[in-house]
N, C-alpha and C positions, 0 to 999 in steps of 0.2 A: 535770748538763746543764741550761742555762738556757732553756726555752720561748719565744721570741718572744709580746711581749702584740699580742692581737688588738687590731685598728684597727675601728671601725666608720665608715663609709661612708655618706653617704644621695646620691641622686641625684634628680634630677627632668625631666623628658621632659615635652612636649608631644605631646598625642595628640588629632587629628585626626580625630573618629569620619568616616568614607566618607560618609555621607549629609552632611556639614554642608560638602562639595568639590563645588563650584558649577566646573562647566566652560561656558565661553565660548567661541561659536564665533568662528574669525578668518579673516580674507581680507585679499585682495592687493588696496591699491587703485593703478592708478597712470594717467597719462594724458599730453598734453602742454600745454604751457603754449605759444600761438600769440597772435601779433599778429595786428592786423587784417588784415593782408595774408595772413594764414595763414604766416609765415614762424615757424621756431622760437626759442623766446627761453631765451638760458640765464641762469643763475645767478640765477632767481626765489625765492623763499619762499614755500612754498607748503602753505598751512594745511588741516586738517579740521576746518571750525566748531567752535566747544564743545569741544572736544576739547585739551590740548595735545602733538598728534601736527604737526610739524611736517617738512619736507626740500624740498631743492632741486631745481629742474631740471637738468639736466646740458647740455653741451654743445648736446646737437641737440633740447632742450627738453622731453625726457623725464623725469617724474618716477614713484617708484612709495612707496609705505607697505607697506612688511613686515610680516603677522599684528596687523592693527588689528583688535580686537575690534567684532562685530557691534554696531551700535548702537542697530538696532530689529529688529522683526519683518523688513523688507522688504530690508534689506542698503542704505540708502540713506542718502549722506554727500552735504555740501554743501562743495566743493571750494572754497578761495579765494586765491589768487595776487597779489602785491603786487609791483609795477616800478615 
């Protein structure tokens, strides 16, 4: 009977001790984008300073940023829109 010869193996994993996992708070930003007459305006570009987090207005000039991380203490972004 012929025994099969052993293989040896090495493997290697990244390991993530828990204290070195930095959570980031995130929030919803979103607003509309109005002309002077207060009328809504679609299909804007519409930026959060510093950041490259970028999305459109929509139709009725509503735009919104899904889970953009907080960016100070006070939860305070500078909104910028380009027509």
């Amino acid at each position: 009977m012929t025994v099969p010869a052993r293989k040896s193996f090495s493997a290697r994993a990244a390991v993530t001790k828990v204290e070195d996992i930095v959570l980031t708070k995130t929030t919803d930003v979103n607003g509309d984008v109005l002309d002077a007459a207060n009328n809504p305006v679609a299909n804007v570009p519409v930026y959060i300073e510093n950041t490259p987090f970028m999305c459109v207005s929509n139709a009725s000039g509503h735009f919104t940023f899904n889970r953009i991380p907080q960016l100070d203490a006070n939860g305070t972004y500078s909104i910028v829109a380009y027509t």
